[in-house]
N, C-alpha and C positions, 0 to 999 in steps of 0.2 A: 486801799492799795496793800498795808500790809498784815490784811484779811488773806487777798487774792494770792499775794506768798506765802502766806504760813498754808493757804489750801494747797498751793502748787506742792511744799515740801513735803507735805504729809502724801498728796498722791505718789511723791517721787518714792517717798520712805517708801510705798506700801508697794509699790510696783517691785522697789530693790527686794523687797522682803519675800515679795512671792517667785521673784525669780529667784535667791538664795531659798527660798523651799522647794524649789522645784527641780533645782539642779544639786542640792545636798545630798542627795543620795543616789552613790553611783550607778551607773548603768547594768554592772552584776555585780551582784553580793559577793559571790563566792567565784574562788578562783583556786582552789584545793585539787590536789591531784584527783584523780578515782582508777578506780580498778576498771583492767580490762577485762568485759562480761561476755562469756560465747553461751548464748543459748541455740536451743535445737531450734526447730519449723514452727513447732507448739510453742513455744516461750519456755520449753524447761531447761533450766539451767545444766549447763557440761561441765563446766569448768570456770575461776575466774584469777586473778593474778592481782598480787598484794599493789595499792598504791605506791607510788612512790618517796612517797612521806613514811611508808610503813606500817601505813592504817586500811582496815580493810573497809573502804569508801565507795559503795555503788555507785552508779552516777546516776541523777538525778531524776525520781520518778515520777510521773506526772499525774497520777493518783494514788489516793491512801485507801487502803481499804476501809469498809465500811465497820468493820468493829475496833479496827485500832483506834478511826478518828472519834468513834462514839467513846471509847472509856475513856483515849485522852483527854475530850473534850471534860465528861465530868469528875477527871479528876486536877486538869489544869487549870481550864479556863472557858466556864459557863455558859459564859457570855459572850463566846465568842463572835458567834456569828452575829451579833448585834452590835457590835462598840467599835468606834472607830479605829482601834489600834491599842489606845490606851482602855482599860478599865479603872473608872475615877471610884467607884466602889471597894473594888478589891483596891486599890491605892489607898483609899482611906481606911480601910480595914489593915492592910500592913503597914499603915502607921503606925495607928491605934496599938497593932500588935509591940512594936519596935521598943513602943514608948514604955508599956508595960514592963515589956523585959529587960532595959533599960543595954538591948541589943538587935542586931539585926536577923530576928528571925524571920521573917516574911519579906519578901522584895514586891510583890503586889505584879509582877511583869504576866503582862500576857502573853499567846504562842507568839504574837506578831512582834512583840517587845523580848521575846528568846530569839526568835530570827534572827534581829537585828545585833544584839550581842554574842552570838556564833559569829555574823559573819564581820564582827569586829573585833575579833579572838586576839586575845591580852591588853585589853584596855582595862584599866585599873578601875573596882567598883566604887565612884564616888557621887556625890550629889549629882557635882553636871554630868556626868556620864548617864546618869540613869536618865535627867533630864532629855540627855541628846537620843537617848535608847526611845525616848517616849515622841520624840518630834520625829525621830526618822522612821517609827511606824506607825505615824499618820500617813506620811507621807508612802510608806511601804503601803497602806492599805488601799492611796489615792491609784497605785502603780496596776497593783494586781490582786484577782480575785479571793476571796477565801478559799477555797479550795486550791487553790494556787501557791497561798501561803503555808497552808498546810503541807503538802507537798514539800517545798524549801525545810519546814521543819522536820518530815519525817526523814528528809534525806540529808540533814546534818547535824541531827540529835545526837551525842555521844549517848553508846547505850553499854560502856565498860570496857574498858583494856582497850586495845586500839580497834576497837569495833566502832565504827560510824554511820547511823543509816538504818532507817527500817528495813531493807531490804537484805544488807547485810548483818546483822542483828538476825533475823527468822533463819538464815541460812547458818547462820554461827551457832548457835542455840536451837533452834530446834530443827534443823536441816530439811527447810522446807517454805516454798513459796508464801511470801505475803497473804496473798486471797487467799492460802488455806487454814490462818490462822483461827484456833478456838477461843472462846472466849475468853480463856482463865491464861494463855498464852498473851493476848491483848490486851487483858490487864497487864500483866507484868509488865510488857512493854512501854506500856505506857507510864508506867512510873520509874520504869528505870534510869532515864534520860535526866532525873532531878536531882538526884545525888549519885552519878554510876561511879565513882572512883570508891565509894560507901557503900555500895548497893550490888559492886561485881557476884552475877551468879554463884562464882564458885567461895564467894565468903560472907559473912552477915543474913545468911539464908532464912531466917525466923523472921529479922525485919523486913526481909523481902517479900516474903510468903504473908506478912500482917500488912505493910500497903497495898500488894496485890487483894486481898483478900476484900479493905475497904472500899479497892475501888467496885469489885465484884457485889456486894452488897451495897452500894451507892447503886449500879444499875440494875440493879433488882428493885430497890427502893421506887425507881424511877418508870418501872415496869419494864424495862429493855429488855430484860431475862425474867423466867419465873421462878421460882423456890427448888424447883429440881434442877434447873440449869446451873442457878449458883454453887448448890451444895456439890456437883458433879466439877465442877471448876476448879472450887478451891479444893476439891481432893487431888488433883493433877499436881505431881510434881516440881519443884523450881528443876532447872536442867542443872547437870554438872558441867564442868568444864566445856568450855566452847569446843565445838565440831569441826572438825575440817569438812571444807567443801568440796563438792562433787568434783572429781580429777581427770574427766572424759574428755577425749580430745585435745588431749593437751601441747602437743603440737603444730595443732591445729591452731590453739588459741595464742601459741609464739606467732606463730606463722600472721595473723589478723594485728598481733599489735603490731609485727614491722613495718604490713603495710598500708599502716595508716588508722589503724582500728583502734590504736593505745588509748587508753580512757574513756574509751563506748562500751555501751552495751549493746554485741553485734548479734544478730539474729541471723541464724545460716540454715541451710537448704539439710542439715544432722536429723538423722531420728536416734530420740537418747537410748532408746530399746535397745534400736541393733546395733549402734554403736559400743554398748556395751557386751552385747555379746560378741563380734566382730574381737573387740580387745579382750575377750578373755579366750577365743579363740587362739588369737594370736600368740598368746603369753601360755597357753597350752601345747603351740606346736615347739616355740620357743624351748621349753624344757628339754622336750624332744631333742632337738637341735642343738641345744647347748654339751648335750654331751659327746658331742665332734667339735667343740670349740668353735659352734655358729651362732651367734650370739643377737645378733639382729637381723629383724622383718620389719615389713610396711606392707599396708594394704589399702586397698580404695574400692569402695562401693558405689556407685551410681548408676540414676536412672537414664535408660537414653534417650527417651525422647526428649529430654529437657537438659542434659549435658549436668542435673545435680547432683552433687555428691551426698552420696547416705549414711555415709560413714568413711572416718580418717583415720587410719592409723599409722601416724607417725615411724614409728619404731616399737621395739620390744620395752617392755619396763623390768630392768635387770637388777636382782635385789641383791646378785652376791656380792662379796666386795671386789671393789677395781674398775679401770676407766675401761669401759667397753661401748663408750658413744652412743649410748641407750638416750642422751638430748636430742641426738643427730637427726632430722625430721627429713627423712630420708625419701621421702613422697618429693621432694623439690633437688633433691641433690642427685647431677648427673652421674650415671652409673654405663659401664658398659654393656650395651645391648645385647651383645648374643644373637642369638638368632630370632630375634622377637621382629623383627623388621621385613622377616619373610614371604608374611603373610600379604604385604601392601606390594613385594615386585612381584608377587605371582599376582594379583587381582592385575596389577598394572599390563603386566604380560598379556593376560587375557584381555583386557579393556581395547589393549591397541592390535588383538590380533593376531599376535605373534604365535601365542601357542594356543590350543587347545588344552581341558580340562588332563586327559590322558598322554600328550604328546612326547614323546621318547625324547629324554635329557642327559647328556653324556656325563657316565659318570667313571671315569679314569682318571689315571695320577696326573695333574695336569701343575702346568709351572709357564705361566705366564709376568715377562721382567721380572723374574727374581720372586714372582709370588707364587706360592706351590700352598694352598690349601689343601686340609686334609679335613676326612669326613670323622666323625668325633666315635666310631667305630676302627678307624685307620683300617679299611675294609674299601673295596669297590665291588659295584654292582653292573660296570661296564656302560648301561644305558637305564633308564629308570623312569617310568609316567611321571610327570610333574606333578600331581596331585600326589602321587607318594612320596615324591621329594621332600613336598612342602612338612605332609603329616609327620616323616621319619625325620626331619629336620635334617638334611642332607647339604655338607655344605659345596660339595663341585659342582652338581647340580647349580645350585643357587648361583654361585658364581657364573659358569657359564650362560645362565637367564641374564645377570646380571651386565654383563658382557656384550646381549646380543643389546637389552634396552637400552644401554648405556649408562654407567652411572653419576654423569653429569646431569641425564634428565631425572635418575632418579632420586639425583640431591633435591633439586628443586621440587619436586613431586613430594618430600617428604617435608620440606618446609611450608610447603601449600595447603599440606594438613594437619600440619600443628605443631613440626618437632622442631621446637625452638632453642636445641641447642647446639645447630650445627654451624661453629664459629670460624669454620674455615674453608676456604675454598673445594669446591670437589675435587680434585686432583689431589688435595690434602688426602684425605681417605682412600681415592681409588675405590678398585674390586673390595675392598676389608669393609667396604661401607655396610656390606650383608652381612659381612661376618663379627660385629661388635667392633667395628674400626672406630666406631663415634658412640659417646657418649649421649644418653636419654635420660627423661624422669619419669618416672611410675604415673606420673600425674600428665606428662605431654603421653606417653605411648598410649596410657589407659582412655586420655582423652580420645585420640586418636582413631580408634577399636570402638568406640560407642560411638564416633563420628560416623564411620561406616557402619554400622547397625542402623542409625538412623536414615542414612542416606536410603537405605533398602526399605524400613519400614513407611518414610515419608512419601517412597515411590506409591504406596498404595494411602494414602492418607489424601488423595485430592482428586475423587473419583473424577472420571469424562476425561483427566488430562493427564497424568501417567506422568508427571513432571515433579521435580524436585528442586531444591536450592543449592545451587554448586558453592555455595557460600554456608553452606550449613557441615562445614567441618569445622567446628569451632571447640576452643577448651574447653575442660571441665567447670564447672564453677561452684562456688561454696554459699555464697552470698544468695537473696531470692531477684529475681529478672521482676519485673514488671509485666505481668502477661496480658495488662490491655495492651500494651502497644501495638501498634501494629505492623504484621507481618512484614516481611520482607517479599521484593516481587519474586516471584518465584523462575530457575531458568530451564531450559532443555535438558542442558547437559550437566556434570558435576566432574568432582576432580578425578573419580572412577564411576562407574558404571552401575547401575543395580543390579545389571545381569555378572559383570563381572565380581563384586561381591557377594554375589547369590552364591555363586559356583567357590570362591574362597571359602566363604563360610561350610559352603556344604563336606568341603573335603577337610575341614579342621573338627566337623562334628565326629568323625569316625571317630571310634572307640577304640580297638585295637590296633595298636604302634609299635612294632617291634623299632629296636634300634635303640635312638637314643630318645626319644618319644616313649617310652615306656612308666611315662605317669597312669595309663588308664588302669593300670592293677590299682590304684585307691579309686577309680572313678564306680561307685556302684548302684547309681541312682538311674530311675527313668528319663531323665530328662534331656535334651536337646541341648548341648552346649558345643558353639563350636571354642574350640580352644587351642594358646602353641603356647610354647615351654621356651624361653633359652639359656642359654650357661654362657657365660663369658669366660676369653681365654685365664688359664691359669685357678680355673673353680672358685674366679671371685665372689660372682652374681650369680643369685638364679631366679629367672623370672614365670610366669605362668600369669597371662591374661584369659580372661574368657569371657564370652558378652550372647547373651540371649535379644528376641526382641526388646526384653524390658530392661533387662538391668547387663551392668558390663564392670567384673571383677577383676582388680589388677592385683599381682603380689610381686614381693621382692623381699629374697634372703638371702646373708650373707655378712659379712662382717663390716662394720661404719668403716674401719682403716683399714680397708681395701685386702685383709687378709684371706689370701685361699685355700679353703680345702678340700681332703680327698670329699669325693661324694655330694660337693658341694653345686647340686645339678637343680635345674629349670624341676626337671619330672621329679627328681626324689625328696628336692627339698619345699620345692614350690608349689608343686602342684595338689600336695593333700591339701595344703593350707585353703587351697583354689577350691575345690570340691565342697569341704566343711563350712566354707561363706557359701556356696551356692545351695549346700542344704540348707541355710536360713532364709533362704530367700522362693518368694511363693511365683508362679506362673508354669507355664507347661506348653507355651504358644512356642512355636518354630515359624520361618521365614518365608515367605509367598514366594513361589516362582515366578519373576517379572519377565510374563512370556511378552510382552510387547515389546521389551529389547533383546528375545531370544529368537533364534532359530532352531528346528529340529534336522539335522544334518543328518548322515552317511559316514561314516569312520571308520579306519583298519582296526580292527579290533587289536591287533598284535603292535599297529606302532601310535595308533592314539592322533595320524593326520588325519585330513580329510582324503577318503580312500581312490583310489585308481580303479584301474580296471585288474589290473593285474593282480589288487589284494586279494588272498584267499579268503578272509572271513571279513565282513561286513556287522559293523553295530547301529546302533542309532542313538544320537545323543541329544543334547539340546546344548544351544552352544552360542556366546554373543555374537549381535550379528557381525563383529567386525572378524567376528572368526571365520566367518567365512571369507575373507581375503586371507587367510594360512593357508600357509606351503602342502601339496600335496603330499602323501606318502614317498617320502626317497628311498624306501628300506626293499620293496620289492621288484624283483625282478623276472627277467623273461630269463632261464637258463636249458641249455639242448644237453640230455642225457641218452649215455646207450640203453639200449634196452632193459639191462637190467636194474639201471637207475644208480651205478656204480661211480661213473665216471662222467665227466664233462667233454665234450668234445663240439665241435663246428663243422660248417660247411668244407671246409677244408680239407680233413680227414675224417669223412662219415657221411654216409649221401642222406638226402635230408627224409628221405620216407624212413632210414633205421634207427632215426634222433625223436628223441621224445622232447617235445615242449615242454615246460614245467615253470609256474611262477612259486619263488621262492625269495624269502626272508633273509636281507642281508645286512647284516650290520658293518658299519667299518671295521677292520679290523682289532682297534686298541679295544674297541668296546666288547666284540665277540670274545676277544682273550677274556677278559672279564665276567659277560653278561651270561657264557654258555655254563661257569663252575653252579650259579646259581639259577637257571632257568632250563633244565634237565629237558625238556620237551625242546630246547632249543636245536638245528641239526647246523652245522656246519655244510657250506659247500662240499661235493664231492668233488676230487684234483682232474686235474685234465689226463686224460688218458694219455701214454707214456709218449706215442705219435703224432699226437694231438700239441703246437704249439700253443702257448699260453693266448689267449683273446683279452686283449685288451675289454676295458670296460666295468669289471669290478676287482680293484686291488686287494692284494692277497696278503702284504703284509706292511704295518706300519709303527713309526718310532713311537713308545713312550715317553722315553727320553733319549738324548735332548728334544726339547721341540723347537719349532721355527723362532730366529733371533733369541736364544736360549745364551744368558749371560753367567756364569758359572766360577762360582767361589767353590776353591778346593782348599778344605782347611788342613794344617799340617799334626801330625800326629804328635804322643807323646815326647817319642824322640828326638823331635823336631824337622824330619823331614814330612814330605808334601805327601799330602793322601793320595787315595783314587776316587774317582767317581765310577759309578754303573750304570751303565748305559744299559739299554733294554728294549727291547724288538716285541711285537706281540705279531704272531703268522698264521695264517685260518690252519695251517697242516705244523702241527708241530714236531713231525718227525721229518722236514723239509731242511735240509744243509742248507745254513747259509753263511755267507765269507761277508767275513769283516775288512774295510778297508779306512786308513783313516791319512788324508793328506795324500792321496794317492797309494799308501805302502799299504800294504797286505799286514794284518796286524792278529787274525786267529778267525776261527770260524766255532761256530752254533749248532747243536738242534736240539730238539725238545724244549729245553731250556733257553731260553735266545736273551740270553743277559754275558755280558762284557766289564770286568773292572779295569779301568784304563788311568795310568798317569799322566799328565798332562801339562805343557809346560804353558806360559802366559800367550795370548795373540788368538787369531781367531783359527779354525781349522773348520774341516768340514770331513765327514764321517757319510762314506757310502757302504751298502750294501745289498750284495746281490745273493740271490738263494740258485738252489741247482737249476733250476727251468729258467731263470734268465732275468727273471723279474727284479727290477732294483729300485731300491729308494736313496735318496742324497738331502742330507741335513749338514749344514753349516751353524755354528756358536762360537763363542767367544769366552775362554778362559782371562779371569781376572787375578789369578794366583799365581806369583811369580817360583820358580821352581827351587 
């Protein structure tokens, strides 16, 4: 019986004992900060950020190259790969030594028994310590493989100063990937980790250069190298002072630790090449700019068929002295847009029909509730083709698109593809939504613009079906996707059209823009780029996107705290920048015309509708099919002239065999005042003949200002009394008398000239006017300034 207990206790002992060895050693070793690592596509290092401890600590690699582990092996530990953890040999031997020296020279540890004392960093070296060093790498070697341990120890070897880590050690020292280590470099390394606080590169260089040297001759000995390999070795250099590391992207590499990346080594969709030119582009035009007190840029390179970014550029790198927010990673910070948004309510316009490619867009003083935009010229062109609106970057124009689509669907429409930072209601912005009323990022708009490139290119990427992913407006991304996955279903229709894209794009590749479009004086290459510029109010911002089939370039300069200056434009600051990324960049392809959602139409050549009978010249265009539900030509008409083509006259006064028929080109009135200074082949109607009453049917003259429900602040002068306002008439005859009336009084009359300065006291009024022939117009507004 008390056989059977002392058997039972001794089981229990042995079971307690192997379960305390199995559970003595925690579940991870190490629990040390590391640096956060941005490498490119290829795995080559951009950039990486000091640990948090202070120590420059990669994180953890999962293989050692093949000549560091070789020399560390023969100059640490032989026997590695054969001994359980401990080596009772070299144990015996650093006895042996100990006892001799009547000190502790030799500790006998092997790599698996340095793991284990890393990662129990400040334990006092005493007998049981060493003891527990030797039981928890048996145990370390039951867990994981040699190579595995190796590993652990290349990635928390101290190799001098706060350098930690094979990986950071090659980059410290000789500024350059692990796997491209030479032999006489993996010596060094390998003995450095044994005494580095004594061994630091930049001190003791003799005893450093004679352990490197033994281990180099140990594996010659061994035959790993031959007699010319060695000697070439040890004639290499030890380095001097530790290297800084590669500094690309480095707002990029803020940008991965916030979210989420701190203490990885993150691999992104970067090529280190262009990215470095990309930044020294920058920091070249930078110079430029700095001497107007502009001081920060950002730029963004990506591919579009796959939404990856090629290159980040943060900001400017500002070396002079003073805070100019050269940290400020200005690719995520919203900025005001400009007129960079223009380009998505002209594709939209045309998506849904509304306008044609050339379609006449009013462009006069217009003051809609208190809003009165002005074209960045302060210039009108009366009426103007939409596609020159877009290219000359016209802002009444765009308003009034903006107007007809509405800009409550245009909010939504701009959320749908991507611009994620519009944090307020649309009523919030209104009509200003076109004109930089909301703030954007370089990184949503840029996405945005490659969104629609891809949309167009994907229409031809699934031959038989001519279909695309309405879901394929998505961000940019930095990070790599997964490209087994599989695809998405694909659907009919998208959030624009390929046809109406086609037709944006194509009216953004023009090269010559007069106006405020006038970046293409730097543009001097063959290549196909469509592209738009904008300038935010007060010369904050200036932006310049531009996107081919393959790649889509975004920029932004201007000042981090929001200061503006003169000259501070889309075209003259932004857009060389634009050009010199897209000379680094290779292709020469332009956009397929997606004739299966086009039609080839019939158009006024003069006003850009789908034409009448009545138009005099006829074009032919191609045009989305939804355009062919646009409004026909309103501009031409049927008009009856006497013989000599002087005079307008009617049935009335003129019998109808001595009236000449005549179709003729009419604009509204505000617009003609406008449209005829600069469109010289334009003719004005001829007046009715003196006998001849006025014929209803095309009006003769109308208000500039006021317009309809026109609410009207009259600010008071220096003196302190109350201004005037000027009111203004535009009349096809401007040598036509016309009588001002205002509230019913007779208040002064016009000609040539037909403008009015009036004071005005608070309340509403309404303001008639009639011209000598009878014609009158009647406008009512409301004065908010009390007298």
């Amino acid at each position: 019986m008390k056989r059977l207990l002392k058997y039972r206790v001794w089981v229990v002992a042995t079971v307690l004992l192997l379960v305390v060895y199995y559970f003595i050693l925690p579940r991870r070793l190490f629990d040390d900060p590391y640096c956060t690592v941005l490498e490119d596509a290829q795995g080559e290092l951009l950039g990486a950020t000091i640990a948090a401890d202070g120590q420059w600590r990669f994180p953890e690699i999962k293989s050692v190259p093949e000549k560091f582990s070789t020399a560390l092996l023969v100059y640490e530990d032989k026997r590695f790969r054969h001994h359980p953890g401990v080596d009772l040999l070299s144990m015996g031997r650093a006895i042996r030594q100990n006892i001799q020296a009547r000190s502790v020279v030799s500790g006998g540890s092997t790599i698996t028994m340095q793991v284990i004392r890393l990662s129990r960093r400040g334990k006092a070296r005493t007998v049981f310590q060493k003891a527990m060093e030797m039981l928890l790498a048996t145990r370390l070697e039951w867990r994981l493989s040699k190579d595995e341990i190796l590993s652990l120890y290349a990635s928390h070897a101290p190799f001098g100063g706060n350098v930690v880590g094979l990986e950071a050690a090659c980059w410290r020292y000789f500024g350059r990937d692990p796997q491209e280590l030479s032999w006489g470099e993996a010596a060094l390394l390998a003995v450095l980790p044994n005494a580095p606080s004594l061994m630091h590169p930049g001190k003791n260089r003799e005893r450093l250069k004679a352990k490197r040297d033994r281990v180099l001759e140990a594996l010659k000995a061994q035959g790993v190298i031959d007699a010319f390999a060695c000697s070439l070795a040890q004639d290499e250099p030890i380095p001097e002072a530790p290297q800084p590391l590669p500094r690309l992207a480095r707002h990029l590499l803020a940008r991965v630790a916030k979210e989420g990346g701190e203490g990885y080594k993150v691999k992104t969709t970067l090529r280190a090449g262009l990215q470095l030119r990309i930044e020294q582009l920058v920091n070249e035009h930078h110079q430029r700019l700095a001497s107007n007190q502009i001081f920060n840029a950002a730029a963004l390179v990506a591919d579009v068929r796959t939404g990856n970014v090629l290159a980040y550029v943060g900001n400017t790198e500002t070396k002079v002295p003073g805070n100019y927010g050269d940290a400020v990673d200005v690719v995520t910070a919203p900025r005001s847009t400009g007129s960079i948004l223009k380009p998505f309510l002209y594709a939209a316009m045309l998506d849904e029909g509304k306008i044609l490619p050339h379609t006449l867009v009013p462009d006069v003083p217009t003051f809609i509730n208190g809003f009165s935009p002005k074209n960045f010229s302060h210039s009108y062109d009366g009426a103007v083709a939409a596609d020159k609106a877009l290219i000359r970057s016209l802002n009444i124009p765009a308003v009034h698109l903006l107007r007809s689509y509405r800009y409550e669907k245009f909010h939504t429409l701009l959320g749908n593809i991507g611009f994620s930072t519009l944090t307020k209601p649309a009523d919030h912005y209104g009509l200003s939504l076109i004109l930089g009323g909301a703030e954007g990022t370089l990184w949503d708009i840029t996405g945005m613009y490659a969104s629609m490139a891809r949309t167009l290119t994907n229409y031809f990427g699934h031959p038989g079906s001519n279909r695309y992913d309405r879901n394929d407006f998505h961000s940019l991304q930095y990070l790599p996707v997964d490209t087994t996955q599989e695809t998405p279903a694909l659907d009919a229709t998208s959030w624009l059209s390929a046809g109406a894209i086609y037709q944006t794009f194509d009216a953004l590749k023009e090269v010559y823009r007069p106006g405020e479009e006038t970046g293409w004086r730097y543009f001097n290459s063959s290549k196909k780029i469509a592209w738009k510029t904008g300038t935010s109010f007060g010369f904050r911002d200036g932006w310049a996107i531009g996107v081919t089939p393959d790649y889509v370039v975004g920029v932004w300069v201007g000042n981090a705290d929001g200061e503006g200056r003169p000259g501070l434009t889309g075209t003259d600051a932004a857009s060389p920048l634009l050009f010199d990324i897209f000379a680094q960049l290779d292709g020469q392809r332009w956009f397929q015309l997606p004739r299966m959602e086009m039609e080839q139409i019939t158009v006024c050549a003069e006003s850009g509708h789908r034409n009448t009978p009545q138009c005099n010249v006829v074009d032919t265009a191609w045009v989305v099919k939804q355009g062919l539900q646009s409004a026909a030509c309103p501009y031409h008409k049927t008009v009856y002239l006497t013989k000599d083509k002087k005079f307008r006259v009617h049935n009335s006064c003129e019998p109808a065999a001595r009236m000449v028929e005549t179709r003729w080109f009419v604009l509204p009135p505000a617009q003609e005042y406008y449209f005829k200074a600069h469109a010289l082949s334009y003719r004005s109607l001829p007046p009715f003949r003196k006998d001849c009453e006025v014929a209803s049917g095309v009006a003769m003259m109308d208000l500039i200002y006021p317009k309809p429900g026109a609410k009207i602040f009259i600010p008071r002068d220096l003196d302190g009394t109350l201004g005037s306002t000027v009111f203004e008439l535009a009349h096809r005859n401007a040598t036509t008398l016309v009588y001002w009336h205002l509230d019913g009084e007779y208040i002064g009359s016009t000609q040539r000239t037909h403008k009015l300065p009036l004071r005005l006291g608070e309340g509403r009024h309404t303001l008639t006017l009639v011209d000598e022939n009878g014609e009158s117009v009647e406008q009512s507004f409301e004065v908010l300034s009390k007298m």
